[in-house]
C-alpha positions in Angstrom: -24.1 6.2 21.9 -22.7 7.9 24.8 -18.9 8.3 24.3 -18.7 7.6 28.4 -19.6 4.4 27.7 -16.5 3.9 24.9 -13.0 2.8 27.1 -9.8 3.8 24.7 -7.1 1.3 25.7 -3.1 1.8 24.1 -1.7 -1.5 23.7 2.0 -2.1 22.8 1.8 -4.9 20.7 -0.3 -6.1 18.3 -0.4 -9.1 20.2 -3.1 -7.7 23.0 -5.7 -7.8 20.9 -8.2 -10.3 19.4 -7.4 -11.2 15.9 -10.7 -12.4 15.7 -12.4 -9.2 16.7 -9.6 -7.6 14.9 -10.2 -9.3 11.7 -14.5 -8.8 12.3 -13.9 -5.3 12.5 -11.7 -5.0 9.6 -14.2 -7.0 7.7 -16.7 -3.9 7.5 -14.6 -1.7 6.6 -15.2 -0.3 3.7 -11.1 -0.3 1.7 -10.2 -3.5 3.7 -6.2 -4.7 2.5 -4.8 -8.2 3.4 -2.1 -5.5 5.0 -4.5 -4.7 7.9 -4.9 -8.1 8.9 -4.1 -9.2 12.7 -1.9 -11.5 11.2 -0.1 -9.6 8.6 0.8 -6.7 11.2 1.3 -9.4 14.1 4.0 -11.0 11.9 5.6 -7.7 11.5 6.2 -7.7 15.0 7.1 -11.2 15.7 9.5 -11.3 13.0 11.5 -8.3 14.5 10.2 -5.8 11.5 8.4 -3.3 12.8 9.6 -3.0 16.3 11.3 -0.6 18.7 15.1 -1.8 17.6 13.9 -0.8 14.1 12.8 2.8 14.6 8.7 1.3 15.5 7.1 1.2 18.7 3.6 -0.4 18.4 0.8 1.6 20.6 -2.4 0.3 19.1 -5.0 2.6 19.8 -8.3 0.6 20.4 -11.9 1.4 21.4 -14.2 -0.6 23.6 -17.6 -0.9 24.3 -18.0 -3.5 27.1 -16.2 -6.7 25.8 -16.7 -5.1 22.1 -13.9 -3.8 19.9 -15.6 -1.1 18.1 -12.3 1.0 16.6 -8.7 0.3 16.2 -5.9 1.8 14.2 -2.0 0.1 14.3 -0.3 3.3 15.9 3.3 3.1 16.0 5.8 6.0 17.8 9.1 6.7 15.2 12.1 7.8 15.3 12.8 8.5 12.1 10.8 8.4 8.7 12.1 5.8 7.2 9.6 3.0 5.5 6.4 5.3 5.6 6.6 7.1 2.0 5.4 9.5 2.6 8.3 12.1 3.3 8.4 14.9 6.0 12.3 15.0 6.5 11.6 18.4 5.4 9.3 19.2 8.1 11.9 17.3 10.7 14.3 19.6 9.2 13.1 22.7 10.2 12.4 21.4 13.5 15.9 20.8 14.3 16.7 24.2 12.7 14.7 25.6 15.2 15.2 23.7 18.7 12.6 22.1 18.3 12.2 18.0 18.7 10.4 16.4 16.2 10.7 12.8 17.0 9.1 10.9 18.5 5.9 11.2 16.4 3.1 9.3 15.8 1.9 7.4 12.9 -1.0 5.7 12.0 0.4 3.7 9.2 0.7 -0.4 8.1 4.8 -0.3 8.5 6.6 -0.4 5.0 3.5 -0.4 2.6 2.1 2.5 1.1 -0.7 1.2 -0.2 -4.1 2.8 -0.1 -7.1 1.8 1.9 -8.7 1.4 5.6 -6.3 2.9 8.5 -8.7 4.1 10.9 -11.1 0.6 11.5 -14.6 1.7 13.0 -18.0 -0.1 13.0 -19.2 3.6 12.4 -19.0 6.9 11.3 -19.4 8.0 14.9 -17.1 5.5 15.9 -14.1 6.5 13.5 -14.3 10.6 14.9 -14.3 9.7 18.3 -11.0 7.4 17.5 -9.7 10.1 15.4 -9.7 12.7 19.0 -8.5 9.7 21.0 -5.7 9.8 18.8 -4.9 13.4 19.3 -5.7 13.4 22.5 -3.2 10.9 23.5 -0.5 12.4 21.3 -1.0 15.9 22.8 -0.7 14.0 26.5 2.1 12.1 25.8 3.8 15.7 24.0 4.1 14.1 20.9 5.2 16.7 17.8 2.8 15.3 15.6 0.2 12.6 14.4 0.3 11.1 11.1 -2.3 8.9 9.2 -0.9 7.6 5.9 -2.4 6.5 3.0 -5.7 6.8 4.1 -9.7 5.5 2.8 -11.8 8.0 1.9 -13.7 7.9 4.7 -10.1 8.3 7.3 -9.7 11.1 5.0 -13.4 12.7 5.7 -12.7 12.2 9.7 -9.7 13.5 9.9 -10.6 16.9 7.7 -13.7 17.1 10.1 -11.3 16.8 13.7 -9.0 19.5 11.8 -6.0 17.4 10.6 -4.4 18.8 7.4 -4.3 17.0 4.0 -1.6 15.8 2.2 -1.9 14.6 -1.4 0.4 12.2 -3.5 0.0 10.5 -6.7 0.3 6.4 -7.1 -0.3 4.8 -10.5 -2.8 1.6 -10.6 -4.7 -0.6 -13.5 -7.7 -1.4 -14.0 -9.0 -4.9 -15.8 -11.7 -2.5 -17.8 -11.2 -2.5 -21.8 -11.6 1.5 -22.2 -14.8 2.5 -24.0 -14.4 5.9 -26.6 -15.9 7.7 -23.8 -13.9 6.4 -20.9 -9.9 6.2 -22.9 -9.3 9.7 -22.2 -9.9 9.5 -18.5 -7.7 8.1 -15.4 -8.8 5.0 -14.5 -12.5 4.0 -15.9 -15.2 4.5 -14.1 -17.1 1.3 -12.2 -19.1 -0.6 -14.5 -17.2 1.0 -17.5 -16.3 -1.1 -20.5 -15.9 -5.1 -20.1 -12.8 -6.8 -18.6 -9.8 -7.4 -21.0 -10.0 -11.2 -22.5 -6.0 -12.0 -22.8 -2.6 -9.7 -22.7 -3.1 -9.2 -26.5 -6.7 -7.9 -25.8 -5.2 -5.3 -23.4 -2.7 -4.6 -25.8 -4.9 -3.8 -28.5 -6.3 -0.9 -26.3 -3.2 1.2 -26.3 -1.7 3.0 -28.6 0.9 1.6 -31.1 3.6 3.4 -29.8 2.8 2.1 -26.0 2.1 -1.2 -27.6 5.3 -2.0 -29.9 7.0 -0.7 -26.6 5.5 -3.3 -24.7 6.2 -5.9 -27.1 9.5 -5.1 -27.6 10.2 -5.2 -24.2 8.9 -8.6 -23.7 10.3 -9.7 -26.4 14.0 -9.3 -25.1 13.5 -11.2 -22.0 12.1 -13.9 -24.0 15.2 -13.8 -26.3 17.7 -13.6 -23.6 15.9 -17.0 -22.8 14.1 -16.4 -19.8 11.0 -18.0 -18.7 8.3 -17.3 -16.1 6.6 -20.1 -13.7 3.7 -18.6 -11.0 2.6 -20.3 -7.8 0.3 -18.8 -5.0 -0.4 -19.6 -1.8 0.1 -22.9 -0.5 1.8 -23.7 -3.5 4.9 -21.4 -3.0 7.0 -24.3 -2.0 10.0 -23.6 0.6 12.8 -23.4 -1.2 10.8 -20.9 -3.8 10.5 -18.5 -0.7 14.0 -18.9 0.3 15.1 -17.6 -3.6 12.5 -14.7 -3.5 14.4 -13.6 -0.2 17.9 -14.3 -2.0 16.0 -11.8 -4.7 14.4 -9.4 -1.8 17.4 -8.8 0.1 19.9 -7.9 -2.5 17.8 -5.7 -4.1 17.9 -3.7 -0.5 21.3 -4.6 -0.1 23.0 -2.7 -4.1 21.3 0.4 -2.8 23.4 0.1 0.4 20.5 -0.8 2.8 19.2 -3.7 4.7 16.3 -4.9 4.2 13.2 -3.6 6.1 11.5 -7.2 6.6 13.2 -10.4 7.5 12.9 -13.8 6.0 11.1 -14.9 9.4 8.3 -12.5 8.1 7.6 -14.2 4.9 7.7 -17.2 6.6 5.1 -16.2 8.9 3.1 -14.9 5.7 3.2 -18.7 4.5 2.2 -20.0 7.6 -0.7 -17.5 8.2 -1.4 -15.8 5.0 -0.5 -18.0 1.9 -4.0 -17.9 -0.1 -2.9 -13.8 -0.3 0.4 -14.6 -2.2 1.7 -14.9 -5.9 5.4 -15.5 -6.9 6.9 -15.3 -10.4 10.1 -16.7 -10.9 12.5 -15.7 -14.0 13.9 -19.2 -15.3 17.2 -19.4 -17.6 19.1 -22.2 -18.1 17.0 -24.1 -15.7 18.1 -21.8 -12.8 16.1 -19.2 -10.9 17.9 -15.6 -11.9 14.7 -13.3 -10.8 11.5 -13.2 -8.9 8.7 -10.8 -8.1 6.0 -11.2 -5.1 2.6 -9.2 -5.2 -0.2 -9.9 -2.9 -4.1 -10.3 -3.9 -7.0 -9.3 -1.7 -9.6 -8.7 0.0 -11.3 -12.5 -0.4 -14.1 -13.2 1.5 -12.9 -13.8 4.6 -11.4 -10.6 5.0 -15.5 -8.5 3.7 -17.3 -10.3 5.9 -18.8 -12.8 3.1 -19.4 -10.0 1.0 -20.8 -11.7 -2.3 -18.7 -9.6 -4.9 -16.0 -8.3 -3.1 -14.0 -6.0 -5.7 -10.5 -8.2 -6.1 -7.4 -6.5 -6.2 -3.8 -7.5 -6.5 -1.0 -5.3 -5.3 3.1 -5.1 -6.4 4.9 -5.9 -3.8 8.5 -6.5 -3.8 11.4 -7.9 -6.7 14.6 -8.9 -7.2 17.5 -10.5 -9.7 20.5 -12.1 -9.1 21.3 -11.8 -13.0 20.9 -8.6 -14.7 18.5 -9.2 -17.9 17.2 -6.0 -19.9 13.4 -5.0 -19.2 13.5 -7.9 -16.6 12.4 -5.9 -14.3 9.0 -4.6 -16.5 8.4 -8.5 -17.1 8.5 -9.3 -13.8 7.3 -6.6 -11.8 4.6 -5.4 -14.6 3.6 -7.9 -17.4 4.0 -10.9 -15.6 1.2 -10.0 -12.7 -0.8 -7.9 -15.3 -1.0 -11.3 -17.7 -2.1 -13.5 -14.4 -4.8 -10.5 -13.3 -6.5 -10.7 -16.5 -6.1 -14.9 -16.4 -7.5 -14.9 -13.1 -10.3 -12.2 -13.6 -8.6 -9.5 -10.9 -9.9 -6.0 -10.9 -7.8 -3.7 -10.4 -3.6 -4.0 -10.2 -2.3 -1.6 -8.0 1.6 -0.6 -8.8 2.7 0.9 -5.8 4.6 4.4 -4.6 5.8 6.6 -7.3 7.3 5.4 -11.1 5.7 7.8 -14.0 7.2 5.0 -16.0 4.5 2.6 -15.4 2.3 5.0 -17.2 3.9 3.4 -20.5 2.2 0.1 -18.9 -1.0 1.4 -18.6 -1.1 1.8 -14.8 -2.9 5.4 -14.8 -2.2 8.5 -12.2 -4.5 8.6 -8.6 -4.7 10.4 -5.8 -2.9 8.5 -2.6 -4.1 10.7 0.5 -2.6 11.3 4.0 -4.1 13.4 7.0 -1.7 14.9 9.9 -1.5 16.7 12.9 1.2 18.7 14.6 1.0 20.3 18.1 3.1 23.1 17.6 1.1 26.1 16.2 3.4 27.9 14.5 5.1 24.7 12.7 1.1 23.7 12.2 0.8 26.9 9.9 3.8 27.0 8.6 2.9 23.3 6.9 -0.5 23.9 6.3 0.8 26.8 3.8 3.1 24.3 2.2 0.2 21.7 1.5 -1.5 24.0 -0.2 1.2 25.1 -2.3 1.8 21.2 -2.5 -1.5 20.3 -3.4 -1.9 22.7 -6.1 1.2 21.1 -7.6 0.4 17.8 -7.3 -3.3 18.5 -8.9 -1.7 20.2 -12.2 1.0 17.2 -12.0 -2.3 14.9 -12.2 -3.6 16.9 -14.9 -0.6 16.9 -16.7 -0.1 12.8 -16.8 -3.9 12.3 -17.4 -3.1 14.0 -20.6 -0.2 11.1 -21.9 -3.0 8.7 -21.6 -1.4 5.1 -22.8 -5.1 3.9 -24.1 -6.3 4.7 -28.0 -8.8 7.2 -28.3 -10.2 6.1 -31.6 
């Protein structure tokens, strides 16, 4: 296909294009997230989240073909770094140090979520490269310092590296629903089509060793002393007043580390309106009052692969709070809690979130998160790509050393 015949059009809200042909094109991706859905980013936006007031300026970069949308990407210009986690205040550092501006910048990132998978949408490999030089193209015309693309799909990854964009490597920690084999316990997280899925919490706990496993019992056993109890609901049936106490739980988590919260209640009320099915509270009971809550979010289903017949299912930790301090609430209701209901509800893989070597202890095992950037300045370009390497190397012997405190029995 002739790339003459592709228009690139920047949009400056989410709200200029389709969600239909949004959605469509998301659905053949191959690392599809309920995050990249038109209306998950679109209520960002409308609830005053991700906005210019709040440090994000949507430019969308999209690719046409006619009437067709054939790549996208949520682009957003910042003015600071905060809610991408992935942290260059160093590298803004240095800037300043040396005269040199280094916001705005551009990143190609779902706002407040670092959570692996499909950033660069593209109905084909062709397709995804040519948005990748649209992108920095348009950042070196509009004399951006740099381009950022963060926590990427394999296949972002494997355009950007082609189109010259360094590599930066983190490490996340996520479960998988496989029962380790003898031949798979020793490893990070089992291979596909590795062992059987875990029948109940005690089967899972029967794979780890006793330490990890009287820890874990322990720990549960606490909360249930202290007299709390747990009630789920999902989607439709998160009822009102439930999402009004997760908030109370949300914000003031934010709020004792001195901060406001990054998304408003108008959000979640948009995600209730628009996205319930891909929702699942737990509430902490005592006393017949709500003292805790946790939300994590479930996905892809069908509707977001296109129909795809097996669709791997995934649910992802999201967000917690308490307004009464139990100990090792927070490991029931961040941890256990969704890790009981994946296994209940037959759910792959449980994916923890940005950094904690603690949930290692729960049996949430070390990957590689991935981000690809580019920076105009040449000198500043070097500079960083020496530091990723020193970086990387880091991060691989980190890897190495945390595959080595494998939770799981061996024998």
């Amino acid at each position: 296909m002739a790339e003459a015949a592709i228009i690139a059009r920047v949009l400056a809200s989410p709200l200029e294009v389709d969600a239909t042909a949004w959605n469509a094109l998301l659905a053949q991706q191959s690392h599809p997230t309920p995050f990249m859905r038109h209306e998950y980013l679109a209520a960002l936006h409308e609830s005053q989240s991700a906005v210019p007031g709040t440090g994000w300026t949507p430019r969308f970069m999209t690719l046409w073909e006619g009437d067709a949308l054939v790549a996208a990407c949520p682009l957003y210009l910042k003015s600071h770094s905060y809610g991408e986690y992935v942290f260059d205040w160093a590298w803004a550092s240095a800037y300043e140090q040396h005269g040199v501006p280094y916001y705005p910048k551009a990143v190609v990132a779902v706002p407040f979520t670092p959570v692996p998978g499909t950033r660069l949408m593209a109905r084909n490999g062709d397709m995804r490269a040519l948005l990748v030089r649209a992108l920095c193209q348009w950042c070196a015309d509009e004399g951006l310092s740099s381009l950022h693309v963060l926590f990427a799909s394999d296949g972002d990854v494997q355009a950007s590296a082609q189109q010259g964009l360094m590599l930066r490597h983190q490490v996340q920690f996520h479960w998988k629903n496989v029962a380790p084999t003898l031949a798979t316990a020793g490893a990070a997280l089992p291979p596909a089509g590795e062992g059987r899925p875990f029948t109940s919490f005690d089967d899972f706990l029967a794979s780890l060793t006793q330490e990890k496993r009287k820890k874990i019992r322990q720990e549960r056993r606490r909360v249930a002393e202290a007299g709390v109890t747990f009630r789920w609901a999902q989607g439709a049936d998160i009822a009102a007043p439930d999402w009004d106490f997760f908030y109370r739980c949300y914000e003031r988590t934010y709020l004792e580390h001195g901060n406001p919260p990054y998304l408003t209640r108008d959000f979640f009320a948009r995600m209730a309106q628009h996205m319930p099915q891909s929702w699942v509270l737990f509430v902490a009971e005592r006393d017949g009052q709500s003292i805790a809550s946790s939300l994590i979010a479930i996905g892809p289903n069908k509707s977001m692969t296109g129909g795809q017949k097996d669709p791997e299912s995934v649910a992802y930790g999201r967000y917690w709070g308490a307004l009464e301090r139990v100990d090792c609430l927070h490991f029931e209701a961040c941890y256990y809690q969704p890790l009981q209901w994946c296994i209940a509800h037959g759910m792959q893989r449980f994916e923890g979130g940005a950094q904690g070597e603690h949930k290692m202890a729960r049996a949430l095992l070390p990957v590689q998160a991935t981000s690809a950037h580019w920076l105009a300045h040449p000198a500043f370009a070097d500079a960083v790509e020496r530091f990723l390497e020193r970086e990387g190397a880091g991060v691989e012997q980190y890897l190495g050393h945390l595959q080595a405190r494998n939770p799981f029995r061996t024998a």
